[in-house]
N, C-alpha and C positions, 0 to 999 in steps of 0.2 A: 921409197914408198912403193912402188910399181914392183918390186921385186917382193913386196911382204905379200902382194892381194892375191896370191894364190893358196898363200899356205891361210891369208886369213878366210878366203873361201872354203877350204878343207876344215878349218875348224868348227866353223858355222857348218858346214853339212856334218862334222862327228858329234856336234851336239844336238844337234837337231835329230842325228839316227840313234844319240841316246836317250831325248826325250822321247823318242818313239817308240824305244824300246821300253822304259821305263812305263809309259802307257798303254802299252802294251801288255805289260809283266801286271799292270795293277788292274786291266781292264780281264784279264783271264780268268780267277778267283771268282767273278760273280758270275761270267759264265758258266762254269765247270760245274755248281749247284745246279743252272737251271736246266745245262745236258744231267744230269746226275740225277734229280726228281722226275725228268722227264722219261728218263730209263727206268726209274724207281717203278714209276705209275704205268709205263710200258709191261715192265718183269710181273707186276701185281694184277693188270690186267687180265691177261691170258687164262687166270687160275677163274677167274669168274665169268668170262668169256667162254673159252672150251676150254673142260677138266682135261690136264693130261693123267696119264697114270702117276703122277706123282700128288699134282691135288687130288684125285680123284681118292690115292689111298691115306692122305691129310683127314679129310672127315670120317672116314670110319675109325679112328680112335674118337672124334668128337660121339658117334653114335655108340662105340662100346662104353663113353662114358658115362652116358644118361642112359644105358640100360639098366646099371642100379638102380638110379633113380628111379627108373618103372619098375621095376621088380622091389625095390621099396613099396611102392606103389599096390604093386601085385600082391607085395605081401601085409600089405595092412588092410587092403579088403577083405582077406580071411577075418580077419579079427573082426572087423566090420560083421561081416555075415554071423560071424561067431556070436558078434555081442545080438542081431535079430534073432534067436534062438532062443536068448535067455528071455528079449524081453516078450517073446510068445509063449515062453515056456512059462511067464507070470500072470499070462492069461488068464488058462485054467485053472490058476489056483486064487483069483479073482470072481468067476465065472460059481463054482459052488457056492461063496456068500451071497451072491446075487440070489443066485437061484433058493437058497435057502429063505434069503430076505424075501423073496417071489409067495414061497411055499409057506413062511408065516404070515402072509397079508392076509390070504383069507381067514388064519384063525383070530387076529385080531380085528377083522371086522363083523367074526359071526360071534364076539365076544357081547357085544351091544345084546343081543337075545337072552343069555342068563338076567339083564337088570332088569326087565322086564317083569317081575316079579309081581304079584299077587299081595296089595298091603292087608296087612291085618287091623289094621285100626282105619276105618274108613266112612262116610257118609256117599248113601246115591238118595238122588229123587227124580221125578217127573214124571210123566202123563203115560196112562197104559195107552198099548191100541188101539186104536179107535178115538182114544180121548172122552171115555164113558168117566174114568176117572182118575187118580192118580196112586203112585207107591213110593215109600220111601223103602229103604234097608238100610243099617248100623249095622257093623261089621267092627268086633272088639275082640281080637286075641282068637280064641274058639268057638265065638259063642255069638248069637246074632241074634236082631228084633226087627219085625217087618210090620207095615199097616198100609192097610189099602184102604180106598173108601171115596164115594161117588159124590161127598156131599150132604149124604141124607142117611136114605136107610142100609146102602150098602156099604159094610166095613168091617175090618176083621183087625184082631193083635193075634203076632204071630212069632213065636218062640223056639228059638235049635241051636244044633250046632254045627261048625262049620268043619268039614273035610273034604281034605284034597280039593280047596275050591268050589267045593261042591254045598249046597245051602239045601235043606229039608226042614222045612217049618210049620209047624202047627198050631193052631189054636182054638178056639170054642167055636161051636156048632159046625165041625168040620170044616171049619178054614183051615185051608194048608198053602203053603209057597215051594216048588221046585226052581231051584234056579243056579247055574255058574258065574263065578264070578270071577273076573282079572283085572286086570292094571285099566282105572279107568271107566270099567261097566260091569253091571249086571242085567243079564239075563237071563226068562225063564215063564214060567206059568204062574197066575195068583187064583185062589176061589175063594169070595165070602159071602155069605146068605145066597147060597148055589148059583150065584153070577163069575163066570169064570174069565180070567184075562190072562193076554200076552203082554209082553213088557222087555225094554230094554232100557235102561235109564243108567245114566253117565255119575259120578261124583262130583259131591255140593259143597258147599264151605260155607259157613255159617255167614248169615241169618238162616240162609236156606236150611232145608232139612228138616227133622221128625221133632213134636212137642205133644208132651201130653198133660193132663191134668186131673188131679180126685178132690173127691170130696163126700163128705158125708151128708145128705139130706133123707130126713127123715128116717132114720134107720137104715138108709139104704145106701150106697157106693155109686157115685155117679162118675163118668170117666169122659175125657176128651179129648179130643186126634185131632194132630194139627199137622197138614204135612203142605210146607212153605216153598213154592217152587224159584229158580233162580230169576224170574222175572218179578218177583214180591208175590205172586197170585198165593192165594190162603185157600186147602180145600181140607175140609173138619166135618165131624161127626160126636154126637153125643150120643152115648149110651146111659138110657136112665138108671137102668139096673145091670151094673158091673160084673156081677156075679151070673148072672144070665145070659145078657149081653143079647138078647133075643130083641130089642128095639132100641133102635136109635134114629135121633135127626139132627138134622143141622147144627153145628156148632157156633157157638158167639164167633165173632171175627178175635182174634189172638193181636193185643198190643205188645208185638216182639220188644220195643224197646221197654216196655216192661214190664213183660212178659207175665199180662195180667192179662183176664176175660171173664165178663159178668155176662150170667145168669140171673133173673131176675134182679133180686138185691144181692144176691151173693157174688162174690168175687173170687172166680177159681184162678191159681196160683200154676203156672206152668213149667215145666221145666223140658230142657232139652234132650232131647234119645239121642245120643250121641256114641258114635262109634270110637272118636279120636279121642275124648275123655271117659269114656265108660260111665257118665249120668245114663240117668234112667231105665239100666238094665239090672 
Protein backbone atom coordinates (compact mmCIF):
# COMPACT_ATOMS: atom_id res chain seq x y z
CA UNK A 1 0.00 0.00 0.00
CA UNK A 2 2.76 2.61 0.90
CA UNK A 3 4.33 1.81 -2.33
CA UNK A 4 0.94 2.64 -4.39
CA UNK A 5 0.59 6.52 -2.55
CA UNK A 6 2.78 8.13 -4.72
CA UNK A 7 1.73 7.14 -7.88
CA UNK A 8 -1.91 7.49 -6.39
CA UNK A 9 -0.87 11.05 -5.57
CA UNK A 10 0.38 11.76 -9.17
CA UNK A 11 -2.96 10.79 -10.45
CA UNK A 12 -4.94 12.86 -8.29
CA UNK A 13 -2.66 15.81 -9.27
CA UNK A 14 -3.04 14.74 -13.45
CA UNK A 15 -6.61 14.92 -12.82
CA UNK A 16 -6.99 17.50 -11.10
CA UNK A 17 -4.37 19.53 -13.88
CA UNK A 18 -6.97 18.12 -16.44
CA UNK A 19 -9.81 19.44 -14.84
CA UNK A 20 -8.14 22.60 -14.79
CA UNK A 21 -7.35 22.42 -18.10
CA UNK A 22 -10.70 21.46 -19.27
CA UNK A 23 -12.04 24.61 -17.26
CA UNK A 24 -9.99 26.24 -18.54
CA UNK A 25 -10.59 25.36 -22.32
CA UNK A 26 -14.42 25.97 -21.53
CA UNK A 27 -13.89 29.18 -19.54
CA UNK A 28 -11.90 30.84 -22.76
CA UNK A 29 -14.97 30.93 -25.41
CA UNK A 30 -16.82 33.44 -23.35
CA UNK A 31 -13.91 35.46 -22.75
CA UNK A 32 -12.66 35.77 -26.36
CA UNK A 33 -16.34 37.49 -27.21
CA UNK A 34 -16.11 39.91 -24.58
CA UNK A 35 -12.06 40.96 -25.66
CA UNK A 36 -13.60 40.71 -29.16
CA UNK A 37 -16.68 43.36 -28.74
CA UNK A 38 -14.54 45.06 -26.58
CA UNK A 39 -12.07 45.61 -29.56
CA UNK A 40 -15.05 45.78 -31.80
CA UNK A 41 -16.46 49.11 -29.82
CA UNK A 42 -12.65 50.20 -29.42
CA UNK A 43 -12.05 49.87 -33.71
CA UNK A 44 -15.78 51.64 -34.07
CA UNK A 45 -14.83 54.32 -31.78
CA UNK A 46 -12.02 56.27 -33.07
CA UNK A 47 -14.16 56.85 -36.52
CA UNK A 48 -16.67 58.98 -34.34
CA UNK A 49 -14.22 60.20 -31.89
CA UNK A 50 -11.33 61.58 -34.38
CA UNK A 51 -12.11 61.12 -38.25
CA UNK A 52 -8.93 59.62 -39.57
CA UNK A 53 -8.39 59.92 -43.36
CA UNK A 54 -9.99 56.93 -43.84
CA UNK A 55 -13.51 57.83 -41.99
CA UNK A 56 -13.06 61.04 -43.01
CA UNK A 57 -13.03 59.85 -46.79
CA UNK A 58 -16.22 57.15 -45.55
CA UNK A 59 -18.81 60.10 -45.55
CA UNK A 60 -18.12 61.76 -48.60
CA UNK A 61 -19.70 59.02 -50.77
CA UNK A 62 -22.52 59.36 -48.10
CA UNK A 63 -22.51 63.23 -49.24
CA UNK A 64 -22.18 62.48 -53.14
CA UNK A 65 -25.06 60.43 -52.51
CA UNK A 66 -27.69 62.75 -51.30
CA UNK A 67 -26.41 65.23 -53.87
CA UNK A 68 -28.94 63.76 -56.25
CA UNK A 69 -31.23 63.97 -53.80
CA UNK A 70 -30.82 67.75 -53.71
CA UNK A 71 -30.31 68.30 -57.15
CA UNK A 72 -33.74 66.30 -57.51
CA UNK A 73 -34.58 68.81 -55.25
CA UNK A 74 -32.96 71.56 -57.22
CA UNK A 75 -34.57 70.36 -60.05
CA UNK A 76 -38.18 70.31 -59.24
CA UNK A 77 -38.14 73.78 -57.88
CA UNK A 78 -37.71 74.93 -61.60
CA UNK A 79 -40.98 73.24 -62.24
CA UNK A 80 -42.17 74.71 -59.16
CA UNK A 81 -41.41 78.19 -60.37
CA UNK A 82 -42.41 77.12 -63.70
CA UNK A 83 -45.84 75.95 -62.69
CA UNK A 84 -46.10 80.29 -60.56
CA UNK A 85 -45.77 81.71 -64.13
CA UNK A 86 -48.60 79.93 -65.40
CA UNK A 87 -50.75 80.57 -62.61
CA UNK A 88 -49.92 84.46 -62.89
CA UNK A 89 -50.12 84.22 -66.30
CA UNK A 90 -54.01 83.36 -65.53
CA UNK A 91 -54.21 86.35 -63.91
CA UNK A 92 -54.64 88.76 -66.68
CA UNK A 93 -56.68 86.85 -68.39
CA UNK A 94 -59.13 86.91 -65.24
CA UNK A 95 -58.40 90.59 -64.61
CA UNK A 96 -60.28 91.73 -68.31
CA UNK A 97 -63.67 90.03 -67.18
CA UNK A 98 -63.45 91.87 -64.03
CA UNK A 99 -62.75 94.86 -65.43
CA UNK A 100 -65.26 94.47 -68.13
CA UNK A 101 -67.80 93.27 -65.30
CA UNK A 102 -66.45 96.84 -63.65
CA UNK A 103 -67.18 98.75 -66.84
CA UNK A 104 -70.76 97.23 -67.40
CA UNK A 105 -72.01 98.08 -63.69
CA UNK A 106 -72.52 101.51 -64.56
CA UNK A 107 -74.55 100.77 -67.56
CA UNK A 108 -76.75 98.63 -65.85
CA UNK A 109 -77.36 100.86 -63.04
CA UNK A 110 -78.04 104.02 -65.40
CA UNK A 111 -80.49 101.52 -67.07
CA UNK A 112 -83.17 102.32 -64.20
CA UNK A 113 -83.29 106.07 -66.02
CA UNK A 114 -84.97 104.85 -69.58
CA UNK A 115 -88.14 103.23 -67.02
CA UNK A 116 -88.85 106.36 -65.95
CA UNK A 117 -90.95 107.01 -68.60
CA UNK A 118 -93.76 109.49 -69.02
CA UNK A 119 -97.43 107.54 -68.88
CA UNK A 120 -99.90 108.14 -71.30
CA UNK A 121 -102.95 107.35 -69.63
CA UNK A 122 -102.83 109.19 -66.32
CA UNK A 123 -104.98 111.18 -63.59
CA UNK A 124 -103.33 114.33 -61.28
CA UNK A 125 -105.08 116.60 -58.74
CA UNK A 126 -104.67 118.89 -55.95
CA UNK A 127 -104.40 122.42 -54.81
CA UNK A 128 -102.76 125.26 -56.81
CA UNK A 129 -100.34 127.76 -55.14
CA UNK A 130 -101.29 129.37 -52.57
CA UNK A 131 -104.25 127.15 -52.17
CA UNK A 132 -106.81 129.86 -53.81
CA UNK A 133 -107.97 126.66 -55.44
CA UNK A 134 -107.51 123.45 -57.14
CA UNK A 135 -106.55 121.58 -60.73
CA UNK A 136 -107.08 118.26 -61.89
CA UNK A 137 -105.46 117.01 -65.48
CA UNK A 138 -106.46 113.60 -67.61
CA UNK A 139 -103.77 112.51 -69.56
CA UNK A 140 -105.31 109.75 -72.45
CA UNK A 141 -102.91 108.78 -75.32
CA UNK A 142 -102.48 112.45 -77.16
CA UNK A 143 -104.92 114.21 -75.93
CA UNK A 144 -105.69 115.89 -72.45
CA UNK A 145 -108.56 117.79 -70.37
CA UNK A 146 -107.79 120.07 -67.54
CA UNK A 147 -110.15 122.26 -64.97
CA UNK A 148 -109.49 124.54 -62.51
CA UNK A 149 -111.77 126.30 -60.19
CA UNK A 150 -111.84 128.20 -56.60
CA UNK A 151 -115.23 126.93 -55.63
CA UNK A 152 -117.35 129.57 -57.07
CA UNK A 153 -116.78 132.01 -59.78
CA UNK A 154 -113.43 130.98 -60.90
CA UNK A 155 -113.16 128.10 -63.33
CA UNK A 156 -112.32 127.06 -66.55
CA UNK A 157 -112.42 123.39 -69.07
CA UNK A 158 -109.51 123.10 -70.88
CA UNK A 159 -108.79 121.20 -73.97
CA UNK A 160 -105.27 119.89 -76.22
CA UNK A 161 -102.97 118.01 -77.07
CA UNK A 162 -100.07 116.53 -75.61
CA UNK A 163 -96.35 116.62 -77.08
CA UNK A 164 -93.21 115.67 -76.04
CA UNK A 165 -94.52 115.93 -72.50
CA UNK A 166 -95.40 119.01 -73.25
CA UNK A 167 -99.42 120.01 -72.32
CA UNK A 168 -100.96 123.49 -74.14
CA UNK A 169 -104.47 123.89 -73.32
CA UNK A 170 -107.27 126.09 -74.01
CA UNK A 171 -110.59 126.85 -73.52
CA UNK A 172 -113.55 129.54 -73.29
CA UNK A 173 -113.03 133.07 -72.33
CA UNK A 174 -109.18 132.70 -72.66
CA UNK A 175 -108.55 130.06 -70.32
CA UNK A 176 -105.38 128.34 -71.25
CA UNK A 177 -103.00 125.69 -69.27
CA UNK A 178 -98.98 125.51 -69.94
CA UNK A 179 -97.64 122.70 -68.33
CA UNK A 180 -94.90 119.52 -68.43
CA UNK A 181 -95.59 116.51 -67.40
CA UNK A 182 -93.62 113.15 -66.23
CA UNK A 183 -93.55 110.14 -64.25
CA UNK A 184 -95.60 111.15 -61.24
CA UNK A 185 -96.39 115.03 -61.70
CA UNK A 186 -97.45 117.88 -63.47
CA UNK A 187 -96.30 121.07 -63.65
CA UNK A 188 -97.06 124.40 -64.94
CA UNK A 189 -99.28 127.77 -65.09
CA UNK A 190 -103.38 127.82 -65.04
CA UNK A 191 -105.64 131.17 -66.18
CA UNK A 192 -109.45 131.39 -65.76
CA UNK A 193 -111.65 134.41 -65.55
CA UNK A 194 -108.14 136.35 -65.61
CA UNK A 195 -107.02 134.80 -62.22
CA UNK A 196 -103.83 133.11 -62.97
CA UNK A 197 -102.11 130.13 -61.03
CA UNK A 198 -99.06 128.05 -60.46
CA UNK A 199 -99.36 124.46 -59.88
CA UNK A 200 -97.70 121.28 -59.28
CA UNK A 201 -99.87 118.41 -58.44
CA UNK A 202 -98.93 114.54 -58.20
CA UNK A 203 -101.17 111.38 -59.72
CA UNK A 204 -104.69 110.37 -58.20
CA UNK A 205 -106.50 107.07 -58.43
CA UNK A 206 -109.89 107.05 -58.32
CA UNK A 207 -112.33 108.13 -56.21
CA UNK A 208 -110.03 111.04 -56.51
CA UNK A 209 -109.76 113.00 -59.66
CA UNK A 210 -111.93 115.09 -62.32
CA UNK A 211 -116.14 114.52 -62.55
CA UNK A 212 -118.39 116.38 -64.51
CA UNK A 213 -121.99 116.71 -65.27
CA UNK A 214 -124.90 118.37 -67.96
CA UNK A 215 -127.94 118.95 -68.22
CA UNK A 216 -130.48 120.73 -69.88
CA UNK A 217 -132.58 123.35 -68.07
CA UNK A 218 -134.60 125.42 -69.62
CA UNK A 219 -133.17 125.65 -73.04
CA UNK A 220 -130.09 126.06 -71.80
CA UNK A 221 -126.84 123.60 -70.94
CA UNK A 222 -125.79 123.66 -67.47
CA UNK A 223 -122.45 122.01 -66.55
CA UNK A 224 -120.58 120.92 -63.42
CA UNK A 225 -116.83 120.33 -62.10
CA UNK A 226 -115.96 118.41 -59.63
CA UNK A 227 -112.32 117.88 -58.85
CA UNK A 228 -112.07 115.34 -55.69
CA UNK A 229 -108.88 115.76 -53.97
CA UNK A 230 -106.83 112.46 -52.24
CA UNK A 231 -108.03 113.53 -48.66
CA UNK A 232 -112.18 113.25 -50.05
CA UNK A 233 -112.24 117.28 -49.95
CA UNK A 234 -114.80 118.11 -53.09
CA UNK A 235 -113.97 121.65 -54.80
CA UNK A 236 -116.97 122.21 -57.82
CA UNK A 237 -118.35 124.90 -59.84
CA UNK A 238 -121.56 125.42 -61.77
CA UNK A 239 -121.75 127.03 -64.80
CA UNK A 240 -125.44 128.20 -65.72
CA UNK A 241 -124.92 128.63 -69.28
CA UNK A 242 -122.43 126.08 -70.83
CA UNK A 243 -122.18 127.71 -73.91
CA UNK A 244 -120.95 131.02 -72.43
CA UNK A 245 -119.59 129.70 -69.62
CA UNK A 246 -119.32 133.60 -68.57
CA UNK A 247 -120.99 132.74 -64.66
CA UNK A 248 -120.70 130.28 -62.58
CA UNK A 249 -121.13 129.24 -58.61
CA UNK A 250 -120.86 126.69 -56.32
CA UNK A 251 -121.51 123.44 -57.14
CA UNK A 252 -124.00 120.83 -55.23
CA UNK A 253 -121.62 118.52 -53.07
CA UNK A 254 -120.99 115.13 -55.69
CA UNK A 255 -122.27 111.80 -54.01
CA UNK A 256 -119.04 109.75 -55.56
CA UNK A 257 -120.60 106.66 -54.51
CA UNK A 258 -123.22 107.37 -56.72
CA UNK A 259 -122.17 109.54 -58.51
CA UNK A 260 -125.25 111.65 -58.30
CA UNK A 261 -125.84 115.75 -57.32
CA UNK A 262 -129.07 117.71 -57.17
CA UNK A 263 -129.78 121.08 -58.04
CA UNK A 264 -132.98 122.10 -56.88
CA UNK A 265 -135.14 119.12 -57.86
CA UNK A 266 -133.03 118.07 -60.50
CA UNK A 267 -130.68 115.39 -60.31
CA UNK A 268 -127.47 115.76 -62.39
CA UNK A 269 -125.83 112.45 -63.33
CA UNK A 270 -121.87 112.49 -63.19
CA UNK A 271 -119.37 110.88 -64.69
CA UNK A 272 -115.60 110.52 -64.46
CA UNK A 273 -112.74 112.64 -66.72
CA UNK A 274 -110.63 109.97 -66.76
CA UNK A 275 -107.25 109.67 -68.20
CA UNK A 276 -106.75 105.82 -67.57
CA UNK A 277 -110.28 104.96 -69.15
CA UNK A 278 -110.68 107.73 -71.73
CA UNK A 279 -114.68 108.58 -70.08
CA UNK A 280 -115.34 112.01 -70.53
CA UNK A 281 -113.04 113.14 -73.09
Amino acid sequence: MKRNTPLITLLAGAALGVILLVASMLSTPSSTPVSYSAAAASSAAPPSAAPSSAGASSPAPAVTGSSPASSATSSADPAESSAAPAESSEAPEQSPAESSAAVSAPAVAASPEPTRTTPTRANYAGRVGGGGGSVAVSVHGDKAVAYVCNGSTVEGWMRGKVEHGKLVLTGKNKAHLTASYHAGKVTGDVEAHGTDYSFSVSTVNKPSGLYQATAKVQGKTIKAGWIVLGDGTQIGSLEIDADTATTAVTAPKLDVATMTAQVGGLVLHAVPVSGVTGTGF
